[in-house]
C-alpha positions as a printed Julia matrix, in Angstrom:
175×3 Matrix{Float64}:
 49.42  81.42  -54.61
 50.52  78.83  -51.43
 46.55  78.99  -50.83
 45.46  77.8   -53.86
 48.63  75.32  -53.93
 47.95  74.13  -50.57
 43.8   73.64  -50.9
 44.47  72.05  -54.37
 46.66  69.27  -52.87
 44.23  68.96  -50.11
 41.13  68.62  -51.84
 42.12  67.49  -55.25
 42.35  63.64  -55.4
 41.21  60.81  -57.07
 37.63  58.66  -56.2
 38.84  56.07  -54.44
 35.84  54.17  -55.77
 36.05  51.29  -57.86
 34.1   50.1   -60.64
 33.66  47.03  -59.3
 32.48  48.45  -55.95
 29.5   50.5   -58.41
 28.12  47.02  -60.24
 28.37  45.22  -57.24
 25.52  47.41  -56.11
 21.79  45.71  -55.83
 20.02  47.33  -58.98
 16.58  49.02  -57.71
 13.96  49.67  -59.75
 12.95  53.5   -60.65
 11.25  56.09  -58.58
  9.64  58.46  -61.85
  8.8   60.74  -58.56
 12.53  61.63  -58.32
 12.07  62.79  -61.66
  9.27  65.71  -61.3
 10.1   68.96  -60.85
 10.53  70.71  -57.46
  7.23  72.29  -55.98
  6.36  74.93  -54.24
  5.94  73.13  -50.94
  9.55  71.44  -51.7
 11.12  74.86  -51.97
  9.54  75.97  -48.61
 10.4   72.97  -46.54
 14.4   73.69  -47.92
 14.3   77.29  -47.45
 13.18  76.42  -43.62
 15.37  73.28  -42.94
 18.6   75.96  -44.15
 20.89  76.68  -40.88
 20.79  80.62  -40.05
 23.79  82.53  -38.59
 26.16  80.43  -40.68
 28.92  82.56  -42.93
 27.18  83.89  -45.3
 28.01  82.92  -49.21
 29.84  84.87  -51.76
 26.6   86.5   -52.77
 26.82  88.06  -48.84
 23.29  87.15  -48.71
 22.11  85.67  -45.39
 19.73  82.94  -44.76
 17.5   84.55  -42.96
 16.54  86.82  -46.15
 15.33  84.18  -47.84
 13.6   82.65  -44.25
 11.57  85.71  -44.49
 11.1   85.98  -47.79
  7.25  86.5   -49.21
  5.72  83.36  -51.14
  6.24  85.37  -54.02
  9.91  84.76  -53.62
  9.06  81.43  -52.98
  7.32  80.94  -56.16
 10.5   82.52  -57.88
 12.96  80.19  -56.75
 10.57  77.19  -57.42
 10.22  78.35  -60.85
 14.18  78.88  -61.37
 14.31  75.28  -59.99
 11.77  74.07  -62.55
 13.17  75.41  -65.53
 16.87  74.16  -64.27
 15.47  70.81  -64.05
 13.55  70.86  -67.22
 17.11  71.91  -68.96
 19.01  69.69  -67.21
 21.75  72.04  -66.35
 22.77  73.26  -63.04
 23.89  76.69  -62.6
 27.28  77.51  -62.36
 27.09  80.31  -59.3
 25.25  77.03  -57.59
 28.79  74.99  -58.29
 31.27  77.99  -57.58
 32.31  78.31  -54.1
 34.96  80.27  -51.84
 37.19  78.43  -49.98
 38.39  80.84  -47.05
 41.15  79.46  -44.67
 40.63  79.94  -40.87
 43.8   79.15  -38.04
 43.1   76.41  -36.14
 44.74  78.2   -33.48
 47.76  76.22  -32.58
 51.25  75.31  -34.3
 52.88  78.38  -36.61
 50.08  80.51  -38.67
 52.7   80.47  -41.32
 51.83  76.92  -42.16
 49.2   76.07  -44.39
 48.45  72.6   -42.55
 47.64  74.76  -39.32
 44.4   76.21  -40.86
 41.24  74.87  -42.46
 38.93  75.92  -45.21
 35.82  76.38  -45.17
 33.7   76.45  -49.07
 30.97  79.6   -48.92
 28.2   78.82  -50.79
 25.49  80.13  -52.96
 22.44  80.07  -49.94
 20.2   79.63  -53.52
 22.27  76.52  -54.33
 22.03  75.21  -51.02
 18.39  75.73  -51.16
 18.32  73.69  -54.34
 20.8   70.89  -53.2
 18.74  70.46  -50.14
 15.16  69.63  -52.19
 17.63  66.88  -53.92
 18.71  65.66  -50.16
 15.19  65.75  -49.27
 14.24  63.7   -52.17
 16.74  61.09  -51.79
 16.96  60.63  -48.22
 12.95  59.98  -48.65
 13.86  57.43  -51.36
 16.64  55.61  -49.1
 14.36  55.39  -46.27
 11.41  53.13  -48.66
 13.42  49.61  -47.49
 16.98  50.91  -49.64
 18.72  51.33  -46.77
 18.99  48.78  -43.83
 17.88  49.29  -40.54
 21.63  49.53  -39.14
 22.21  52.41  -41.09
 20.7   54.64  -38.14
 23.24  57.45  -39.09
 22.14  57.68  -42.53
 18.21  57.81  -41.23
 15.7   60.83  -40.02
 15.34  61.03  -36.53
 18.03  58.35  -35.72
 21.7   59.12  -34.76
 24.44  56.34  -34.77
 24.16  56.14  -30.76
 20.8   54.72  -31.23
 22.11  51.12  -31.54
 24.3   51.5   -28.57
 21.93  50.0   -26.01
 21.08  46.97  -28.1
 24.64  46.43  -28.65
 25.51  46.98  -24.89
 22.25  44.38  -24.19
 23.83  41.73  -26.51
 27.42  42.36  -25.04
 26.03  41.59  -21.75
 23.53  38.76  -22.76
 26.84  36.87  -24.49
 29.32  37.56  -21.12
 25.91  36.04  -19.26
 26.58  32.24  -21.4
């Protein structure tokens, strides 16, 4: 019961988000791509990009099953993803998850605050969520998102504008 108290309080809050922050957004005009259904080749490139030797969900099956799964399996899961896309629901093992608390390994294990929780997830769902992050991050990357979001970009990390910024530094100490 202090668990479920003590994650609830931690995770439970309110979007600090405004309204006003949402229409101050640039409208963009629509990508009907976004709105096919996933493909076979999506699926595969998901199934791959998933990490391995990570906990395993509350289904206890691990990654790598589905790494070495047959393209029959393949072509299961793309269908299940079709005909969740085509209803328009999600489903609800993909949204459960299993929040299991872990001691940080200092202060009194008594205390909630001195461990951290970790959600298990469905490895399907993750497989599913990641053809959606795939899609998206492909859509940012077509001019949405400027070139100083390197952090938010494939192959870039947020060190990458370091040396620039050091140049600049350097250049304006120079004047």
């Amino acid at each position: 019961m202090r668990w479920t108290e003590h994650f609830t309080s931690v995770l439970n809050f309110s979007s600090a988000i405004s309204d006003a922050a949402i229409d101050r957004l640039p409208r963009v005009d629509t990508n009907n791509e976004l709105d096919l259904p996933p493909s076979l080749p999506e699926t595969i490139q998901a199934v791959q990009q998933i990490s391995s030797g990570k906990a395993l969900g509350y289904d206890a099956i691990p990654p790598e099953v589905y790494k070495h799964g047959r393209p029959r399996l393949m072509a299961e899961f793309t269908t299940l993803f079709q005909e969740m896309w085509r209803q328009g629901k999600v489903l609800q093992d993909f949204k459960d998850a299993t929040i299991v608390h872990f001691y940080k390994r200092e202060g009194n294990r008594q205390l909630c605050d001195n461990h951290r929780g970790i959600s298990l997830l469905s490895i399907t769902g993750k497989i599913f969520t990641r053809i959606l992050l795939n899609r998206l991050s492909g859509h940012l990357e077509q001019g949405l998102l400027p070139e100083s979001q390197c952090g938010f970009r494939r192959y870039r990390g947020t060190t990458d504008l370091n040396f620039p910024a050091r140049q600049l530094q350097d250049k304006c100490q120079e004047i």
